[in-house]
N, C-alpha and C positions, 0 to 999 in steps of 0.2 A: 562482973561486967566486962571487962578485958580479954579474960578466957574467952566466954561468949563471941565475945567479935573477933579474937581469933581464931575460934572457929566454924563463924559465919565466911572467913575469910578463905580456911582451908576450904570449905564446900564451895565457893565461887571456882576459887583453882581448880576444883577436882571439873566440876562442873564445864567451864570452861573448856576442856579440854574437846568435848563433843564436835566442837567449831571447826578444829583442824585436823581431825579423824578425818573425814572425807577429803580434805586437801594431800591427804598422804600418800592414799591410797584412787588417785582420779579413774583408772580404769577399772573399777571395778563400781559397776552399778550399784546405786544406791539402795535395791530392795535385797542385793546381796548381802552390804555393808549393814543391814538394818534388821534381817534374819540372822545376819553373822552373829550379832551386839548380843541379841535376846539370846541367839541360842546359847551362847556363852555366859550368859546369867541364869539361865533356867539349870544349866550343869550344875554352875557353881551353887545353887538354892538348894540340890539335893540333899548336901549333909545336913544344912538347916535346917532343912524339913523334918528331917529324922529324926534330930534333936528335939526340935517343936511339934513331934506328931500328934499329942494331948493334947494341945490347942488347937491343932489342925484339924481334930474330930469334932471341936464345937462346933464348925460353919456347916451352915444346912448348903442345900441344893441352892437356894434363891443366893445366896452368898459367895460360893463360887461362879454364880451367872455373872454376877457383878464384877466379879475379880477379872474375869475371861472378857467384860465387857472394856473397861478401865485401861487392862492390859493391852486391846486393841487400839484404842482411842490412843493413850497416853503414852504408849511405846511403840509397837509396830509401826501404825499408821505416820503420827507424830515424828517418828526418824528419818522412813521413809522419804517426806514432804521436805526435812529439812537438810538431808543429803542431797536430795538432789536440789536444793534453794542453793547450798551452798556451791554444789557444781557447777550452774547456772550462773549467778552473781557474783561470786564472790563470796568470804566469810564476813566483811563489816559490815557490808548490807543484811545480809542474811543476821548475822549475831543482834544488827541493832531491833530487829523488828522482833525479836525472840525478845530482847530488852523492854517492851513496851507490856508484857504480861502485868508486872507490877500493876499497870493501870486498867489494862484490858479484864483483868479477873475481876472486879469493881463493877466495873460497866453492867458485864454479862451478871453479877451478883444482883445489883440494881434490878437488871428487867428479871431475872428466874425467882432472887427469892430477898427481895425486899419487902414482901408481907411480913416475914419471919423475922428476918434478922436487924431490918433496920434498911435504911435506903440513906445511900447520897446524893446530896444537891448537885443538880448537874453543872449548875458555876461554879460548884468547885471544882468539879472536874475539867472546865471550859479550857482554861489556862493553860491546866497540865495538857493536855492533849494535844491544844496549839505548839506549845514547848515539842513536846515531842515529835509532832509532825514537820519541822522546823528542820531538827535534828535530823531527824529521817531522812527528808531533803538534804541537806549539808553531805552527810556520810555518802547520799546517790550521785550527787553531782561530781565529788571529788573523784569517786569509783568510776566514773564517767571520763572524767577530764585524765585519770590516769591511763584508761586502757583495759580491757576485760580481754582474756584468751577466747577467740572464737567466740565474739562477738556476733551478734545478731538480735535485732528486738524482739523477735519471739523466743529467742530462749531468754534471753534480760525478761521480759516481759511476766514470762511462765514459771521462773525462778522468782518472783518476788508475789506471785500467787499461792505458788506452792509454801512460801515462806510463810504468810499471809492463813495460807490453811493450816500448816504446824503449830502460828498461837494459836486457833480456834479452838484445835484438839486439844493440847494441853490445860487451855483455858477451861474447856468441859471438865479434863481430867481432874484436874486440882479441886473444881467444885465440887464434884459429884464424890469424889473421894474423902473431901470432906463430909460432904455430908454424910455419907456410911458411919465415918468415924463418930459425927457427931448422935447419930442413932442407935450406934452401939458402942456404946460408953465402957461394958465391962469387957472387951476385947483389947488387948494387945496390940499396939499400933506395928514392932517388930512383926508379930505374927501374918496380920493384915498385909504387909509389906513380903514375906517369904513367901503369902498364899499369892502375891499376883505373878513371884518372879517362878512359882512351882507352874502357875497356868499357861506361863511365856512358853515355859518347855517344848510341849506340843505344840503347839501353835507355830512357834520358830522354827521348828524342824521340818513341819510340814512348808510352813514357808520358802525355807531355804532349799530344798528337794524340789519345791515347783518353779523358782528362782531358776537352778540348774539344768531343768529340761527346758525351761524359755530359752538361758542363754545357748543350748547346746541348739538350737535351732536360730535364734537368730545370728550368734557368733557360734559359729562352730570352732575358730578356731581357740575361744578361750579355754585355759586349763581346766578342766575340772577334778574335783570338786572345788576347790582352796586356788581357782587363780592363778595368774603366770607369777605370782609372788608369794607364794605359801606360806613362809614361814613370816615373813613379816605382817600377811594380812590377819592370819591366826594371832599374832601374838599382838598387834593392835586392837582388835576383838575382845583377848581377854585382860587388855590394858583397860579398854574404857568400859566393861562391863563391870572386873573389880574398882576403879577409881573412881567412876560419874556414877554407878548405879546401886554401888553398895557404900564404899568411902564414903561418896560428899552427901550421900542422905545422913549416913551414921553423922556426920560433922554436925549435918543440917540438924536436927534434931536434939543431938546437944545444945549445939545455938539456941532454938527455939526455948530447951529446959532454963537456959541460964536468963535467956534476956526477955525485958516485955514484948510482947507483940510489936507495939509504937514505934518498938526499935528494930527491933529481927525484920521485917517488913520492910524498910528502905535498902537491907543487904544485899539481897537478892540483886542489886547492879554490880552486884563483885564477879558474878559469874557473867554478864554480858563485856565487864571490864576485864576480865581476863580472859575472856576470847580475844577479844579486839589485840589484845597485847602478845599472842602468842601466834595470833594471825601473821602482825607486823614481824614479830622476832624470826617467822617463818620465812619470811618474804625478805627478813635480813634491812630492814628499812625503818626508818620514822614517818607518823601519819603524817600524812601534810595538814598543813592549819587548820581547812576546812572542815575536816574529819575531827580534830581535833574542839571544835568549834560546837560542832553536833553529837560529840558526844555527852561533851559540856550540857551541852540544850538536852540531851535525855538524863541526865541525871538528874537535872533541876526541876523536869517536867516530872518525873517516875517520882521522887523526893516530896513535890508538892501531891501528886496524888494521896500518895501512903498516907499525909498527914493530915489528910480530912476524914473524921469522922461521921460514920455513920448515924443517924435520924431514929430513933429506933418507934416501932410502929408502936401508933395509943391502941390500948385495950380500949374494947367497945362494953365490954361488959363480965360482969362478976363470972360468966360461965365462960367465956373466953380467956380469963384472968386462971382458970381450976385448969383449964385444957391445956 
C-alpha cells in the first residue's frame, strides 16, 4: 500500500513537470514545443520497438489506425492546446482545469458508455462539480488580481478555451484507450503503449518540418531548426519525453498494480499539485490564499467525484446476460 502511493506520487512529479515545460522555453511556439515532445519519444521508442517486435506483429491494420488515432487526440493535439493555455494564462489556471479530468472522464463515461459499464447519478456528481468550479474561480481571480504578462482578454479568454479543449482530448483519450484495452485483453498494455509512441514518430516529424517552414515564413528571423536556444530546447524535449511520457506512466502503472482502483483514482491530483508547486517555485513565490483556497476546493471536489460509484446497468434478459 505505501509503495503504491509512492509511486502514484513519483508519477504526479514526473507528470507535473508538463506545466512548466512551456514557461521555460516562452519563445518558442507551442506546435514547436509539442512536435519537439513526441518527436523525442518516437526516437526514444525505437529500441523498444525492436525489443518488442513479436508483439508488435500481432496488431492488425485496424489497430494501428487506432494507435495513430489516440496518438493525435491524446498527445499531439492535446500538447498543442495546452502549451499554448499555458502561454496564454498562466500554468495555475491552466494546471487547475487539466485537474478537473478526474471528474470530467465520468461525465463523458456517463453519456458514451453507461449502457456497458454502469452509469453515475448526476447528484452525485452535482457537488463535486460545484466544488470545482468554485476552485476554478479562486485560482482565476487570484491570477487576475496578481497580474498576467501581456495581458489581453482575448488571449486570457482563448487560453482558457484552448485549456478547456486539452481536457476534452484527453478525456476522449483515456476512454477510448481504454476501451481497446478492455477489448483486447490478451495484448500487453507495455506493448500497446510502445505501439502509440512508434506511431508519434512519423507524425511528429512531419509535424515539426511543417512547424519550421510556418515559422520560416511568419518569423523569419527564428533559428532554425532548434531555436535561438538549442541546446536547452533539445534538452527539455528529451527531459519531458523520458520523465512525463515514459517515467511517470511506468510509476503510473505500478501504482495502479499495487493499489485498488478506489484508491489509485483520487492520486491523479498529485500531478495537478505538483504543477501548481513547481509553478510557484518557478515564479520564486508562495500562492496567495486565494489560490490556495481553490485548490483546496478542487481537491475535495476531484476526491468527492472518484468516490461515487457507478449504477451498473440490469440485464433485460437471459440473451443479453450470454452476450
Amino acid at each position: 500500500m505505501v509503495s503504491g502511493v509512492l509511486y502514484a506520487l513519483l508519477a504526479g512529479m514526473m507528470w507535473g513537470l508538463i506545466f512548466v515545460g512551456p514557461l521555460l522555453v516562452p519563445d518558442y511556439p507551442a506546435v514547436l514545443q509539442s512536435t519537439g515532445r513526441y518527436l523525442a519519444l518516437g526516437i526514444i521508442a525505437l529500441p523498444l520497438a525492436w525489443l518488442g517486435r513479436q508483439r508488435l506483429r500481432q496488431l492488425k491494420r485496424a489497430d494501428w489506425l487506432t494507435a495513430l488515432a489516440l496518438t493525435m487526440m491524446g498527445n499531439l493535439i492535446y500538447y498543442v492546446c495546452l502549451a499554448s493555455a499555458i502561454q496564454r494564462t498562466g500554468a495555475p489556471i491552466s494546471t487547475m482545469i487539466i485537474g478537473t479530468l478526474p471528474v470530467v472522464i465520468p461525465v463523458f463515461a456517463n453519456l458514451l458508455y453507461s449502457q456497458r459499464d454502469g452509469k453515475f447519478a448526476w447528484r452525485s456528481l452535482a457537488l463535486a462539480l460545484l466544488c470545482i468550479a468554485a476552485g476554478l474561480g479562486c485560482v482565476n481571480i487570484a491570477e487576475l488580481r496578481g497580474g498576467l504578462v501581456d495581458f489581453s482578454w482575448w488571449r486570457y479568454g482563448s487560453g482558457i478555451l484552448l485549456a478547456l479543449i486539452s481536457v476534452v482530448c484527453w478525456a476522449w483519450y483515456a476512454l477510448r484507450n481504454a476501451r481497446w484495452l478492455r477489448e483486447n485483453p490478451d495484448k500487453n498494455p507495455m506493448m500497446w503503449a510502445t505501439a502509440q509512441a512508434l506511431v508519434t514518430l512519423p507524425v511528429s516529424l512531419l509535424g515539426y518540418v511543417a512547424a519550421c517552414l510556418w515559422l520560416n515564413v511568419q518569423q523569419p528571423d527564428f533559428a532554425q531548426p532548434f531555436g535561438p536556444r538549442p541546446a536547452v530546447f533539445v534538452g527539455l524535449m528529451l527531459a519531458i519525453a523520458v520523465l512525463c511520457s515514459w517515467v511517470g506512466a511506468l510509476c503510473w502503472n505500478i501504482a495502479s498494480q499495487r493499489l485498488p482502483t478506489v484508491i489509485v483514482g483520487p492520486l491523479i491530483v498529485f500531478e495537478t499539485l505538483a504543477g501548481l508547486l513547481y509553478t510557484f517555485l518557478l515564479r520564486q513565490s508562495m500562492p496567495p490564499l486565494l489560490t490556495l483556497c481553490g485548490i483546496a476546493l478542487l481537491v475535495c471536489g476531484v476526491v468527492m467525484a472518484v468516490r461515487a460509484k457507478p449504477q451498473k446497468p440490469r440485464v433485460k434478459s437471459i440473451s443479453d446476460a450470454i452476450s
